[in-house]
C-alpha positions in Angstrom: -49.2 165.8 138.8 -49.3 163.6 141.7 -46.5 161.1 142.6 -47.2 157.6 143.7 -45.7 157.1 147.1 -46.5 153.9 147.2 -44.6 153.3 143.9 -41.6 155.4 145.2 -41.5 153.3 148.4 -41.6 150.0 147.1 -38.4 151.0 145.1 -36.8 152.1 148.3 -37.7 148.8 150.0 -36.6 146.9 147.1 -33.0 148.5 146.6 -32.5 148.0 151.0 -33.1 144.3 150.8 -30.8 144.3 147.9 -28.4 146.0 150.2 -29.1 143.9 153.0 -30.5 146.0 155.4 -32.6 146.2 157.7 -35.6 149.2 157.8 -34.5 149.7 161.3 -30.5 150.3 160.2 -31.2 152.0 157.1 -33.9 154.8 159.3 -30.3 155.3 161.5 -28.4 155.8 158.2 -30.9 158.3 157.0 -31.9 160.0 160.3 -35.3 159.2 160.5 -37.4 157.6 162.8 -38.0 153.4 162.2 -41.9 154.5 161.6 -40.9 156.8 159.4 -39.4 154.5 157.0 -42.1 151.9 157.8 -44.9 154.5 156.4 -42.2 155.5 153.7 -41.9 151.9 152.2 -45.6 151.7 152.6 -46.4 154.6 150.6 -48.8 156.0 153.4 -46.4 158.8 153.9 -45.3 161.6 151.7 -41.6 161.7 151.6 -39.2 164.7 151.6 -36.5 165.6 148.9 -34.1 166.0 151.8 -35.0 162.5 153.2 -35.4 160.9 149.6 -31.4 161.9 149.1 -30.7 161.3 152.2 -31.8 157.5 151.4 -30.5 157.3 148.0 -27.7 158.3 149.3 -27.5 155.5 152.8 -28.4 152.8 149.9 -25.3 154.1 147.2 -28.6 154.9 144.3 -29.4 157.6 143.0 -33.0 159.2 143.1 -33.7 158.6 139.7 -33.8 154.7 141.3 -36.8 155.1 143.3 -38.8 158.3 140.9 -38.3 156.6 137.8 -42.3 155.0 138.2 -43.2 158.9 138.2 -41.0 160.7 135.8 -41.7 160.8 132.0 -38.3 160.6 130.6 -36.6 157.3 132.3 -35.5 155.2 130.0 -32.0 154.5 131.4 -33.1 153.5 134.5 -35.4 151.0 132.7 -32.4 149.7 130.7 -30.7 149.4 133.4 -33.7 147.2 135.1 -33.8 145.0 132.3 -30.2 144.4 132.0 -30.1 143.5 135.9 -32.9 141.1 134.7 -30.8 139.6 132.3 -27.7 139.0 133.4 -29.7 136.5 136.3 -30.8 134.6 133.2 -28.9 131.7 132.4 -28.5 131.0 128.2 -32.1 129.3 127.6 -33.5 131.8 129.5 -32.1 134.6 128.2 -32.9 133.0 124.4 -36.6 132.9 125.3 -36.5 136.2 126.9 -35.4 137.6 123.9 -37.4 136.2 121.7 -40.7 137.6 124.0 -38.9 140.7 124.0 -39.2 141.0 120.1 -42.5 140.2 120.2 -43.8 142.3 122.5 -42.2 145.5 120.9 -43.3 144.4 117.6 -47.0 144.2 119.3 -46.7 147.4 120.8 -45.9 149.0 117.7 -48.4 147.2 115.9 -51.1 148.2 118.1 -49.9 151.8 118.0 -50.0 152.3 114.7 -53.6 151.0 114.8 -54.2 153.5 117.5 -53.0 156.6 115.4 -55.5 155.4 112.4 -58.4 155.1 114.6 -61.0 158.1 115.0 -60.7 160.2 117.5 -62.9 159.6 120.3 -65.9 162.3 121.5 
């Protein structure tokens, strides 16, 4: 399996302007070089378990915030994406959001039971 670096550092650079720093301060935090955390959020650079910690831990995540595009079983980290979606939504927003929601997982369940009944392919 290959992970998507470019995937894992768009997470990181997501959750630092959330935190409000800058790459330069949060490459200090972590010990790394400002490159380093340039190519990181860029996904042009492979990064390190120790350096991935060491980043979760500078920006108070946890690394399941920034693998959860590569791992299989993630489901709480995507509730918990949604739920930080929702609680920006005011009440018609969240009303209409809702409803999409119900739609869309009423499609997708649709659609896979039509998978499972179709032939398999050769």
């Amino acid at each position: 399996m290959e992970l998507n670096y470019k995937a894992i550092g768009k997470r990181i650079k997501i959750a630092r302007i959330q935190a409000d720093l800058t790459q330069e301060r949060l490459a200090e935090i972590s010990d790394i070089s400002v490159s380093h955390m340039s190519n990181i959020e860029t996904g042009t650079t492979r990064i390190s378990l120790t350096t991935l910690v060491a980043i979760a831990n500078a920006l108070h995540v946890t690394t399941d915030d920034f693998l959860c595009d590569n791992v299989v079983q993630c489901k709480v980290q995507f509730q918990k994406e949604i739920a930080e979606l929702l609680d920006s939504c005011d009440e018609h927003e969240i009303r209409i959001a809702k409803d999409m929601l119900a739609t869309l997982i009423s499609s997708l369940r649709r659609d896979d039971k039509f998978r499972k009944q179709l032939p398999p392919k050769i």
